[in-house]
C-alpha positions as CSV (number, residue, x, y, z in Angstrom):
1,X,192.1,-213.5,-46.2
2,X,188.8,-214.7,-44.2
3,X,189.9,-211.8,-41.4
4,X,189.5,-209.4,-44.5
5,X,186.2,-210.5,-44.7
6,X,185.3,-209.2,-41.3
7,X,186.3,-205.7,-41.9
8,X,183.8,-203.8,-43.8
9,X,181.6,-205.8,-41.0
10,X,183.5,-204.5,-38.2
11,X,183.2,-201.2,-40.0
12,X,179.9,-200.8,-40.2
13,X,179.2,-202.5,-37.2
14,X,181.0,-199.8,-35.3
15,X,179.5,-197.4,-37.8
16,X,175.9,-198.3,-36.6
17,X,177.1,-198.3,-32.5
18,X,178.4,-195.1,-33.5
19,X,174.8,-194.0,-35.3
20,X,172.8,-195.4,-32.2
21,X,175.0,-193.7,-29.7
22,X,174.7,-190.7,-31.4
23,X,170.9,-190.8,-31.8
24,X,170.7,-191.9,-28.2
25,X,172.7,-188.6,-27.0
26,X,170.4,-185.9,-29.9
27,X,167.0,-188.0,-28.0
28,X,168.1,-188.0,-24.1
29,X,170.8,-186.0,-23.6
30,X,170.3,-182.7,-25.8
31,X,168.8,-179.7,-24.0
32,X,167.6,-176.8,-26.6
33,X,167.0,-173.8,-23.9
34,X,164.4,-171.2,-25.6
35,X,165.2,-167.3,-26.5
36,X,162.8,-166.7,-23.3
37,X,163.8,-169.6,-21.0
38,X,166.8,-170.0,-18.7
39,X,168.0,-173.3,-17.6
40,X,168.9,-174.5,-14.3
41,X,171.1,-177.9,-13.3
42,X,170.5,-180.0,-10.9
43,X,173.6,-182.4,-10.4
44,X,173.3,-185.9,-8.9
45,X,176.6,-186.5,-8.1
46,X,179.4,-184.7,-6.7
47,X,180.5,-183.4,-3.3
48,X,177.8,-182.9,-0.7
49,X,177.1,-179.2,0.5
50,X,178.2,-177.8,3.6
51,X,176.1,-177.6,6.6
52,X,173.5,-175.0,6.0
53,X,174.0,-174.5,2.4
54,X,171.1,-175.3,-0.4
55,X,172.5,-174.1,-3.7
56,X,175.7,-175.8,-5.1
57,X,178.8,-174.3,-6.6
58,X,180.9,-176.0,-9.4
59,X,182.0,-180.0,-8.2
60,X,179.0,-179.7,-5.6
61,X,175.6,-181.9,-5.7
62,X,172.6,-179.9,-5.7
63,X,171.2,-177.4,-8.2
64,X,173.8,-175.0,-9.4
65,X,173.9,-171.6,-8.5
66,X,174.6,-170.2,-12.2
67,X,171.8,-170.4,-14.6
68,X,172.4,-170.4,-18.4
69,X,170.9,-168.4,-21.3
70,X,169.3,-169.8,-24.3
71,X,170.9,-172.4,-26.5
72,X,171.9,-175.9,-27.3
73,X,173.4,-178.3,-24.2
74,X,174.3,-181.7,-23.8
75,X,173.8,-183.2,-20.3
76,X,174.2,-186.7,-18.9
77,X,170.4,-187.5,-17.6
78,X,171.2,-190.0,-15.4
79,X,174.1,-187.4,-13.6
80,X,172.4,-184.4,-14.1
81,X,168.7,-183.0,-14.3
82,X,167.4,-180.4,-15.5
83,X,165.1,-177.6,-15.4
84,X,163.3,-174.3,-17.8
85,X,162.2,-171.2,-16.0
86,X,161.2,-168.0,-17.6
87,X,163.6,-165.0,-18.2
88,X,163.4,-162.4,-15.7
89,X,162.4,-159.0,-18.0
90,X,162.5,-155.7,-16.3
91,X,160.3,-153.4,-18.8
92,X,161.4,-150.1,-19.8
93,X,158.2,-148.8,-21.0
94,X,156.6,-147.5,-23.6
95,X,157.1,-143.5,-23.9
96,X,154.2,-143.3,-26.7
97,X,151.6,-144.5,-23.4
98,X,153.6,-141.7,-20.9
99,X,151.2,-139.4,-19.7
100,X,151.5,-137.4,-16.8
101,X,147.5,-136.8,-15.5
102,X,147.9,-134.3,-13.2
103,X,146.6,-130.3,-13.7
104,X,148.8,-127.6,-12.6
105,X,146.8,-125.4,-12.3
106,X,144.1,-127.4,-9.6
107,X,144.5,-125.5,-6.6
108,X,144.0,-129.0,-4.6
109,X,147.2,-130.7,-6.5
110,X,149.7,-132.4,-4.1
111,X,150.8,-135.4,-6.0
112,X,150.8,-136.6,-10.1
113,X,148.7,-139.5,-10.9
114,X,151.0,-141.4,-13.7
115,X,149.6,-143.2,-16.5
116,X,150.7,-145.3,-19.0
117,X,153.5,-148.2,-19.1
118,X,156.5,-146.5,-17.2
119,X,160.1,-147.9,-16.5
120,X,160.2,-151.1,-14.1
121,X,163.0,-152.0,-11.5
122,X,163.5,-155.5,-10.1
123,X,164.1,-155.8,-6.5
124,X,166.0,-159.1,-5.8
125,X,165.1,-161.2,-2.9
126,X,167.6,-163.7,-1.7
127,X,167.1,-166.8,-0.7
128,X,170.3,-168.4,0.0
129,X,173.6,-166.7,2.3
130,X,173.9,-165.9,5.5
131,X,171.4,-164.8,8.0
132,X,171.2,-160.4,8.6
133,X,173.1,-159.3,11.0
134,X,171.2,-157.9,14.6
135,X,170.6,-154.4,14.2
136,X,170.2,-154.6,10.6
137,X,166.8,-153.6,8.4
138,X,165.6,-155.8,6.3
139,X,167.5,-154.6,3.6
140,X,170.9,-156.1,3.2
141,X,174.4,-156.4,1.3
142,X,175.7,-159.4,-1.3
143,X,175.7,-162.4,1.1
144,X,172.8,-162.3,2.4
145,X,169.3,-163.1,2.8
146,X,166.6,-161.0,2.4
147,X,166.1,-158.0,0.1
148,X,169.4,-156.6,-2.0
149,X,170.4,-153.2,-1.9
150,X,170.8,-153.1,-5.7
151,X,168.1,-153.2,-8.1
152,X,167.6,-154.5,-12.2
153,X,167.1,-152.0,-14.2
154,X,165.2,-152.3,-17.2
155,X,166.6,-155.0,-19.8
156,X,166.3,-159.0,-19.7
157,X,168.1,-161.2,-17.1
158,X,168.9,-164.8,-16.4
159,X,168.0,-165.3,-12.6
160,X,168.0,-168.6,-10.5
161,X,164.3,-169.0,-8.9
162,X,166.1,-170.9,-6.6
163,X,168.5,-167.8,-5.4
164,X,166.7,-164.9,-6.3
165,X,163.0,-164.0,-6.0
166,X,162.2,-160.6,-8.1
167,X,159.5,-158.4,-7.4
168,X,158.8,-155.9,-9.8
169,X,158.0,-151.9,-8.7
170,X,157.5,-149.0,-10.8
171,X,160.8,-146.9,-11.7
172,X,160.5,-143.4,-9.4
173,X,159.3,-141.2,-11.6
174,X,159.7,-137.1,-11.1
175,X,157.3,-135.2,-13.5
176,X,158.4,-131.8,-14.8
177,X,157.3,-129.0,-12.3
178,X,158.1,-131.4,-9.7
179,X,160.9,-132.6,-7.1
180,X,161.4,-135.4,-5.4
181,X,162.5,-136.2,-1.6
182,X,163.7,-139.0,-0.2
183,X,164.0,-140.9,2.9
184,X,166.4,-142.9,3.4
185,X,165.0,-145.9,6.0
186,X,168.7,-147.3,6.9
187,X,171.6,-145.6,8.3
188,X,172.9,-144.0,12.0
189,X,170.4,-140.6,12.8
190,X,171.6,-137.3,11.6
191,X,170.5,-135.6,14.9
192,X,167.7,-133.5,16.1
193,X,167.8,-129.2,16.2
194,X,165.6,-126.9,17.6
195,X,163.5,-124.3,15.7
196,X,161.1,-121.4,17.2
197,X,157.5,-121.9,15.7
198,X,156.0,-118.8,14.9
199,X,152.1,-118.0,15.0
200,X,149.6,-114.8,14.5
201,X,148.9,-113.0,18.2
202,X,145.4,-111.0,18.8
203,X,147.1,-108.3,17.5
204,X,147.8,-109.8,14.5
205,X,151.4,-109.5,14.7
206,X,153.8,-112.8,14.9
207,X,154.9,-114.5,17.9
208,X,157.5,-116.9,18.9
209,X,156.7,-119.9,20.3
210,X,158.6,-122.5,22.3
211,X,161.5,-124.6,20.5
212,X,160.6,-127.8,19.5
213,X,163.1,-130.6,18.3
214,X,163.6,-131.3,14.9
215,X,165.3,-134.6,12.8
216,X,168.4,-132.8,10.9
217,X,168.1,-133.8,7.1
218,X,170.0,-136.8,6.7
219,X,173.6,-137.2,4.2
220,X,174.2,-140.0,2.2
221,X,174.9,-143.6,4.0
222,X,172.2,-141.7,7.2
223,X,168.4,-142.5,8.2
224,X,165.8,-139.6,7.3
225,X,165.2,-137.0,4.9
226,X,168.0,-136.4,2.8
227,X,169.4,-133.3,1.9
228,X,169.6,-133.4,-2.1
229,X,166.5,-133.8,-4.1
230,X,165.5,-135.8,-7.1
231,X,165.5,-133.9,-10.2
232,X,162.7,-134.4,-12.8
233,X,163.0,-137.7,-14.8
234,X,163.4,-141.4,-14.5
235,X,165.2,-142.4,-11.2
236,X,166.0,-146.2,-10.0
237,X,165.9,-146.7,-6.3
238,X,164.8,-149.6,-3.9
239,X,161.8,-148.4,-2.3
240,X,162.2,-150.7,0.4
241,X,165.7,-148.6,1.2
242,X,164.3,-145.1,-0.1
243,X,160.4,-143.9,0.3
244,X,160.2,-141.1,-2.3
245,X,157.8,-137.9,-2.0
246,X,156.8,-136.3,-5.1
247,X,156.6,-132.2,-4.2
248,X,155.1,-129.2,-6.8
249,X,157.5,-126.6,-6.8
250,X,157.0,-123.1,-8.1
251,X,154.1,-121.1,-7.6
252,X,150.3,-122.2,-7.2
253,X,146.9,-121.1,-6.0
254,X,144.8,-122.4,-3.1
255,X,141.5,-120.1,-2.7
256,X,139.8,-119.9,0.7
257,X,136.1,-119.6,0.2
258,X,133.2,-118.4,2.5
259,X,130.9,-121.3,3.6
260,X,128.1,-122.2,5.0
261,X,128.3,-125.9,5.8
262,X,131.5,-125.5,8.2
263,X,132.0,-122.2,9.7
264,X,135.5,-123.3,11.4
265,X,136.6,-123.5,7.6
266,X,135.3,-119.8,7.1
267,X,137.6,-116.6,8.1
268,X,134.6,-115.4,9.9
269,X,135.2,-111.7,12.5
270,X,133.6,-109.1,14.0
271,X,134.9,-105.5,12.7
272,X,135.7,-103.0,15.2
273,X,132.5,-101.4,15.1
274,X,130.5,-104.8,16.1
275,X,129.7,-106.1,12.2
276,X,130.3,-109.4,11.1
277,X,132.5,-109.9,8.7
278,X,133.1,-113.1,6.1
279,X,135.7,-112.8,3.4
280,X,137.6,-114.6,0.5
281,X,140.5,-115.3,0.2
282,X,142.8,-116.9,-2.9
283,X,146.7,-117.3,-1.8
284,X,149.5,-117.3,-4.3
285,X,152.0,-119.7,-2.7
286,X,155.0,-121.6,-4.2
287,X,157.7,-123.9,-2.9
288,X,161.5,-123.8,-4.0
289,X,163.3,-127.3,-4.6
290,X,166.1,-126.2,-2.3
291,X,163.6,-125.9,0.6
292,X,161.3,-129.1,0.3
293,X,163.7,-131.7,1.7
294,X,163.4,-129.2,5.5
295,X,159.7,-128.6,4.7
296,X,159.1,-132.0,4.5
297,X,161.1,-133.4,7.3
298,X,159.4,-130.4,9.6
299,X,155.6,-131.1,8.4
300,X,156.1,-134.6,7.4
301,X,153.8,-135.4,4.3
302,X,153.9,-132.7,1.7
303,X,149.7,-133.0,1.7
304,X,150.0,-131.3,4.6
305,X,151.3,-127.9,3.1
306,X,147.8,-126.8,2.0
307,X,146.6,-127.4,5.5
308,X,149.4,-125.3,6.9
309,X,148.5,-122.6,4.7
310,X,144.5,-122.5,5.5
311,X,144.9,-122.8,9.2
312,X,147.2,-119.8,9.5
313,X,145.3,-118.0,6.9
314,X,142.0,-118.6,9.2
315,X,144.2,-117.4,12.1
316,X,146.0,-114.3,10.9
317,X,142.4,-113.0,8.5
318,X,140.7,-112.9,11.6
319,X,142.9,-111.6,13.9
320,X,143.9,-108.5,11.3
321,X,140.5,-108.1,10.4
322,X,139.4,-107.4,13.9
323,X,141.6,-104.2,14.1
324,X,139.0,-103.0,11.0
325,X,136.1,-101.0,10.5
326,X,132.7,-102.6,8.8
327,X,133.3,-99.7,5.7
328,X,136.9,-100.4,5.8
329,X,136.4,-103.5,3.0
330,X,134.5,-101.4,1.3
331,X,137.1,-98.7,0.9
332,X,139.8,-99.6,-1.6
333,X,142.7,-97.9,0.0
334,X,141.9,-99.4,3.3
335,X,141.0,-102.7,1.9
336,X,144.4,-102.7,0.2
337,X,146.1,-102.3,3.4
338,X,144.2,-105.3,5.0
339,X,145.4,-107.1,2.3
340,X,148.7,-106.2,2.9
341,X,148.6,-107.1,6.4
342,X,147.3,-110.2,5.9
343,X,149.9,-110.7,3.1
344,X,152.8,-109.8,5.1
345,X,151.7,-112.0,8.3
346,X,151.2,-115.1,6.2
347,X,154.8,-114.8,4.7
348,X,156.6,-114.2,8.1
349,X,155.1,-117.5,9.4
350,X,155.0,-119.6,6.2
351,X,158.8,-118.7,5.8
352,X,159.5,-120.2,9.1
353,X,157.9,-123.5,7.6
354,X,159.8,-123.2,3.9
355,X,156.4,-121.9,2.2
356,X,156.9,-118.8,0.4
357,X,153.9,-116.7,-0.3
358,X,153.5,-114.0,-3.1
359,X,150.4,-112.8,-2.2
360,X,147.1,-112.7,-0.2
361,X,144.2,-111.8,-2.6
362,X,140.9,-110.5,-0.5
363,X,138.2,-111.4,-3.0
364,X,134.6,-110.8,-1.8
365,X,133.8,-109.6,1.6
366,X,130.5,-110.3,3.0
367,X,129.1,-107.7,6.0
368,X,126.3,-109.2,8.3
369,X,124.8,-106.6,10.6
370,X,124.3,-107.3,14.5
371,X,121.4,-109.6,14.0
372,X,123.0,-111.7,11.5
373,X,121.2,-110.5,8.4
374,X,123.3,-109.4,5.4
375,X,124.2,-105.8,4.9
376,X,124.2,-105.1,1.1
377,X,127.0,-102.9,-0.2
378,X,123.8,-100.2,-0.6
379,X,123.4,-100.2,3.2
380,X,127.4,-99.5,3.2
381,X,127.8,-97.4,0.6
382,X,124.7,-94.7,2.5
383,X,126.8,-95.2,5.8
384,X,129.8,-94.4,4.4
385,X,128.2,-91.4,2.4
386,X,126.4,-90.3,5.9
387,X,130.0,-90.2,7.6
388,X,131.7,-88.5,4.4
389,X,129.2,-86.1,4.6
390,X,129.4,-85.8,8.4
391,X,133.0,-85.6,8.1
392,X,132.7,-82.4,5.6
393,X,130.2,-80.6,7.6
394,X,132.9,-80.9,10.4
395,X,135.5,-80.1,7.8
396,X,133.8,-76.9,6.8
397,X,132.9,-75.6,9.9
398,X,136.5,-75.6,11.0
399,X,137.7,-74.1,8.1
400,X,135.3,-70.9,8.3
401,X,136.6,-70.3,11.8
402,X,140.2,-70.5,10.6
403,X,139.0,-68.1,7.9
404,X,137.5,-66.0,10.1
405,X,140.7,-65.8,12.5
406,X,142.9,-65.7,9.4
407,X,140.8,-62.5,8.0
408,X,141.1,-60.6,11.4
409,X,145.0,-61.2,11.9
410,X,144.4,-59.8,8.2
411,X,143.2,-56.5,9.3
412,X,145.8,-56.0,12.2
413,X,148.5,-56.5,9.9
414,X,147.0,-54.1,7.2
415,X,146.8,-51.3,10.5
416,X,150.1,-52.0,11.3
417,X,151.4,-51.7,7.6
418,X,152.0,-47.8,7.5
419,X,154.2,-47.9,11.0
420,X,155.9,-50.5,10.0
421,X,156.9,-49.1,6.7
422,X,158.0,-45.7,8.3
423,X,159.7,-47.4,11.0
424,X,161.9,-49.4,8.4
425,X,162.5,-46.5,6.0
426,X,163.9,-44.7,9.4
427,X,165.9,-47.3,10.5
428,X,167.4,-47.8,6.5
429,X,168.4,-44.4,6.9
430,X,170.1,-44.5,10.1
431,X,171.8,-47.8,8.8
432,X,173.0,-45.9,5.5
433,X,174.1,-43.1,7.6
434,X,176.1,-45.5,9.6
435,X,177.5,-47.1,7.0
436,X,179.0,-43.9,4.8
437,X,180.3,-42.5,8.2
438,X,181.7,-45.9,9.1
439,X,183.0,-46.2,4.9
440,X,184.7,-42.8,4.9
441,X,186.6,-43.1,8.2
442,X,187.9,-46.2,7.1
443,X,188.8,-44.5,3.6
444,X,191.1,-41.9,5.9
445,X,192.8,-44.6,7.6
446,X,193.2,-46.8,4.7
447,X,194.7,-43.6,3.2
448,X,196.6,-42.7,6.4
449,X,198.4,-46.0,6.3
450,X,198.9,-45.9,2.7
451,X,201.1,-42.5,3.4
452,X,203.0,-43.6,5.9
453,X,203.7,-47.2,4.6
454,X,205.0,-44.7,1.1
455,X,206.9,-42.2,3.5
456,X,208.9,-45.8,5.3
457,X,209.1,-46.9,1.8
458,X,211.0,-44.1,0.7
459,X,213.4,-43.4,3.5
460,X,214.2,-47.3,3.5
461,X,215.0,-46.7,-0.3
462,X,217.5,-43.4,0.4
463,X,219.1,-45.4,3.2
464,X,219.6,-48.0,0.9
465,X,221.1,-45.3,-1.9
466,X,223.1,-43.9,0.0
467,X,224.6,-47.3,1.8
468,X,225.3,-48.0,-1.7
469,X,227.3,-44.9,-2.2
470,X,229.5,-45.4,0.5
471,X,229.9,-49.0,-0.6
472,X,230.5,-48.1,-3.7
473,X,233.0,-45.3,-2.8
474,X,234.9,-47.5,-0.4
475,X,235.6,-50.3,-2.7
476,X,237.0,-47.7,-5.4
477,X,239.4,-46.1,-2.9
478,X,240.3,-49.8,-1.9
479,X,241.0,-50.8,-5.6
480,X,243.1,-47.7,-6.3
481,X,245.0,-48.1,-3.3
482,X,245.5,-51.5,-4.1
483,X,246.5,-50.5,-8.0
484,X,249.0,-47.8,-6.9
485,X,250.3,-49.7,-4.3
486,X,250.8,-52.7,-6.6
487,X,251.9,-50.1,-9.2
488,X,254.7,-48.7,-6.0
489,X,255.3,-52.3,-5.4
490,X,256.4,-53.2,-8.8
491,X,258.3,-49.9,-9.6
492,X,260.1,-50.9,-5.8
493,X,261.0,-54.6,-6.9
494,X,262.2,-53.3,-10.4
495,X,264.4,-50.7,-8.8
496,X,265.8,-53.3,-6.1
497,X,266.5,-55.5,-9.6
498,X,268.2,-52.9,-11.3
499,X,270.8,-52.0,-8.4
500,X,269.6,-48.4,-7.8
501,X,267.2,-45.6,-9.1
502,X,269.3,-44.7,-11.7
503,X,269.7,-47.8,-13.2
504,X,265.9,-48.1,-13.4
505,X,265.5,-45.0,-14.8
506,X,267.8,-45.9,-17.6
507,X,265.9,-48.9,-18.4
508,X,263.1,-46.6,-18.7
509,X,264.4,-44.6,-20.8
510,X,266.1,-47.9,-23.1
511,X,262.4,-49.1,-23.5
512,X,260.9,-45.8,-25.2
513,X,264.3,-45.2,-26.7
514,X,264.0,-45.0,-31.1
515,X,267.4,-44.9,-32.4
516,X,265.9,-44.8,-36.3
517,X,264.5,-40.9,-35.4
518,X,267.6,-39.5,-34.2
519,X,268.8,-37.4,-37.2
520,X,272.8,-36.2,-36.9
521,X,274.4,-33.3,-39.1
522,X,278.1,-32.6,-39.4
523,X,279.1,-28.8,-39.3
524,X,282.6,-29.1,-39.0
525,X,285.4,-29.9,-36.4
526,X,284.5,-28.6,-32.9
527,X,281.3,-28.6,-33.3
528,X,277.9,-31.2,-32.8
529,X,274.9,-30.3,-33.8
530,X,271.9,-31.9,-33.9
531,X,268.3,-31.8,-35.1
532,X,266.9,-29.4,-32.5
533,X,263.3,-31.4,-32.6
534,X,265.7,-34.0,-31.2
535,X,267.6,-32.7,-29.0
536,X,265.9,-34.2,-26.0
537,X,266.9,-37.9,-27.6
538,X,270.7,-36.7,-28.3
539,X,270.7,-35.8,-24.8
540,X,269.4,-38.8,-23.1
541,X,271.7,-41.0,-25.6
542,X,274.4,-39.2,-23.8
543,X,273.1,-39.9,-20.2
544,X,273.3,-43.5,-21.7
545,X,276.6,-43.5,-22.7
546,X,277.3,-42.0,-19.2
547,X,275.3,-44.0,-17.0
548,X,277.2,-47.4,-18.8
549,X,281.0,-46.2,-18.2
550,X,279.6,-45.1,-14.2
551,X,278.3,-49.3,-14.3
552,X,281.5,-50.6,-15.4
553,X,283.4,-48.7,-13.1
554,X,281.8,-49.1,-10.0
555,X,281.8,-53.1,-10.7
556,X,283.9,-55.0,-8.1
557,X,286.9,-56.5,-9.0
558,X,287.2,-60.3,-9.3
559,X,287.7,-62.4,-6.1
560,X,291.2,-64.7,-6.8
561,X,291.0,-68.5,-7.0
């Protein structure tokens, strides 16, 4: 009964252990990681690390490699310490700050300035693996140290300080309007090909210049410029593994001014006949997006395309221009064609270099006489009035001499007129003779033959007539022949069946024979009489009876058994 006592005791006892234990564990042992915090372990016990390793794995001592999120954790203090680091957060921005400050339409635009708070990547930096292999860049593979190929995009991550470092860089942003191209710092070298360069001659016509090596554009996994381009938008690459150009495509304007304060800068000539001569011009140019990834691994830096364009321009205004008169860029039609030459020169060499031009405009042209003073469009306009007008004079002269040769060959043709008319009204008459003579006499031989061909006609028709008569005679004396002598033929065989001519003729008789016509009177004893209309019948009945006693007779008698 006393151990009874001891129970609620021992209860509560181990009730308050139980209490203190617990409140020892919620104080000293319970880690609350914040929505913005990571945590990171650091174990005191456990297997030591391999030889060159800092960061632990499960079962090792040393700070753990894994970080965890935010939450409630229970550690062992005296086994295990502890630390809070920040979240890593890769921003995506804030599209209602986007703004793209760059102007289209500046003739001096290369590349956009972007403001506002755009996309972020994180580039991870490690700190722990093995050392990069020789040969390698500085960019590496999982593994590693040193920077990763593969970057955070935006969102929030838990990453060990101790493993990773993160530098933040803007996300690669293509504006509309625009490509990008990208070179690729890693990889084996696509190769080298050579090009002709092209330039402007004198003459103003193009010229082909030496070869000269160029880097081939690169494929994916190669070093250099690749060959596809980044469309417009948001793009998320390492740019310590990719350097990204930002290129204008489509069409633009670059204007090349006269100027005072660099003359190398101004397309500055003498004219053919010994002016000077400054013009203006403004260039329509464009770029495809197909072509920027060659332009830009030919000229490098895509700041350099206006330079390209001026420097030829310069070249290829002076050059043409030369071939010119001073009143010529006065003139529109020959202005026009200056312009096209110029026009047609820039685009043959730009082409070469990926540039396409649309046009050439000559602006305002600017005449200086031989002692450098200005010559005013007035100055012009009287010159080219005084040679108009020269011109004409010159013009008109020569026609009144043509009219004056043209008015005498006039008057020898008039004076020839009459002879010729009578000699052609001869001549028609002698032809029309001719021809009647030469009509009729083929009129009597086509009637000559036509007689004769008639006369053949007919006596090929009476041959024929009278072939057919003797045909026709032949065969009738043939069939009768053949009749009567079928007729003799039958009458022969009929007599050879009957036993002898008389026999036949019997028969003959036996088939035309009418018994129900022979009429017999009786006159008396003695005496026969008989119709005389028949008398011909009675007498033939009595051959008959004749001719069958003769048969019976004249049969042979009966051979004996």
């Amino acid at each position: 009964m006393r151990a009874l006592r001891f129970i609620p005791a021992l209860v509560g006892g181990l009730l308050l252990l139980s209490l203190a234990i617990g409140g020892a564990v919620w104080s000293f042992c319970r880690v609350t990681v914040p929505a913005d915090k990571c945590l990171v372990l650091i174990r005191k016990s456990g297997k030591p690390l391999p030889p060159g390793e800092s960061i632990a794995g499960p079962g090792f001592k040393g700070i753990q490699r894994e970080a965890l999120g935010p939450g409630r954790y229970f550690f062992n203090p005296i086994a295990t310490e502890w630390e809070l680091h920040d979240l890593v957060t890769i921003s995506p921005g804030d599209p209602g700050t986007w703004d793209e400050a760059y102007d289209l339409h500046d003739p001096d635009y290369q590349s956009p300035e972007l403001k506002g708070r755009w996309p972020e990547i994180g580039v991870l930096v490690s700190r722990v693996g093995k050392s990069s292999p020789a040969g390698l860049d500085s960019v590496v593979g999982p593994g590693f140290q040193g920077i990763q190929r593969e970057v955070l995009t935006p969102g929030t991550y838990r990453i060990n300080p101790y493993v990773y470092e993160v530098k933040k860089h803007k996300a690669t942003i293509v504006p509309f309007g625009c490509v990008g191209v990208v070179t690729s710092r890693q990889g084996d070298s696509p190769g080298v090909e050579m090009i002709e360069d092209i330039s402007v001659g004198p003459d103003g016509k193009t010229v082909k210049g030496e070869p000269k090596a160029v880097q081939k554009l690169a494929a994916p996994g190669q070093r250099g410029v690749l060959e596809r381009v980044l469309q417009p938008g948001i793009h998320y690459l390492n740019p310590y593994l990719y350097e990204t150009q930002i290129v204008w495509v489509g069409y633009n304007l670059m204007s090349q001014v006269s100027t005072t304060a660099n003359k190398e800068a101004t397309i500055s000539f003498p004219s053919k006949d010994g002016f000077s001569i400054d013009v203006d011009v403004t260039v329509v140019w464009g770029l495809r997006p197909e072509h920027t990834p060659e332009m830009i691994s030919r000229i490098g830096q895509a700041d350099r395309i206006k330079q390209i364009i001026l420097s030829q321009l310069r070249s290829i205004g002076r050059n043409v221009g030369s071939n010119f008169l001073s009143t010529d860029f006065i003139q529109g039609e020959r202005r026009a064609v200056y312009q096209h030459d110029v026009t047609e020169s820039l685009r043959e060499v730009c082409k070469k270099r990926d540039i396409e031009i649309l046009i050439a405009l000559i602006q305002n042209v600017e005449v200086r006489g031989g002692s450098g003073q200005k010559v005013t469009d007035t100055d012009l306009k009287h010159t080219i009035q005084d040679g108009y007008i020269a011109r004409e004079q010159e013009l008109t002269k020569q026609i009144q001499t043509e009219a004056e040769r043209v008015k005498a060959e006039l008057e020898a043709a008039t004076a020839a007129i009459p002879v010729a008319r009578e000699k052609v009204t001869s001549e028609t008459r002698k032809k029309v003779a001719e021809l009647l003579a030469d009509g009729e006499k083929k009129a009597a031989e086509i009637d000559a033959q036509r007689d004769l061909e008639v006369a053949t006609i007919d006596r090929q028709m009476a041959d024929l007539e009278a072939e057919t008569t003797r045909l026709l005679g032949r065969a009738k004396a043939q069939v009768d022949e053949l009749k009567n002598k079928a007729e003799a033929d039958g009458k022969r065989m009929m007599v050879e069946a009957f036993g002898s001519g008389r026999a036949y003729n019997l028969y003959t008789f036996a088939e035309k024979f009418e018994p129900e016509t022979i009429r017999l009177f009786y006159a008396g004893d003695g005496t026969f009489w008989t119709d005389m209309n028949r008398l011909q019948d009675a007498a033939a009945i009595e051959l008959l009876r004749g001719a069958t006693n003769d048969s019976k007779a004249a049969e042979p008698a009966a051979k004996p058994k």
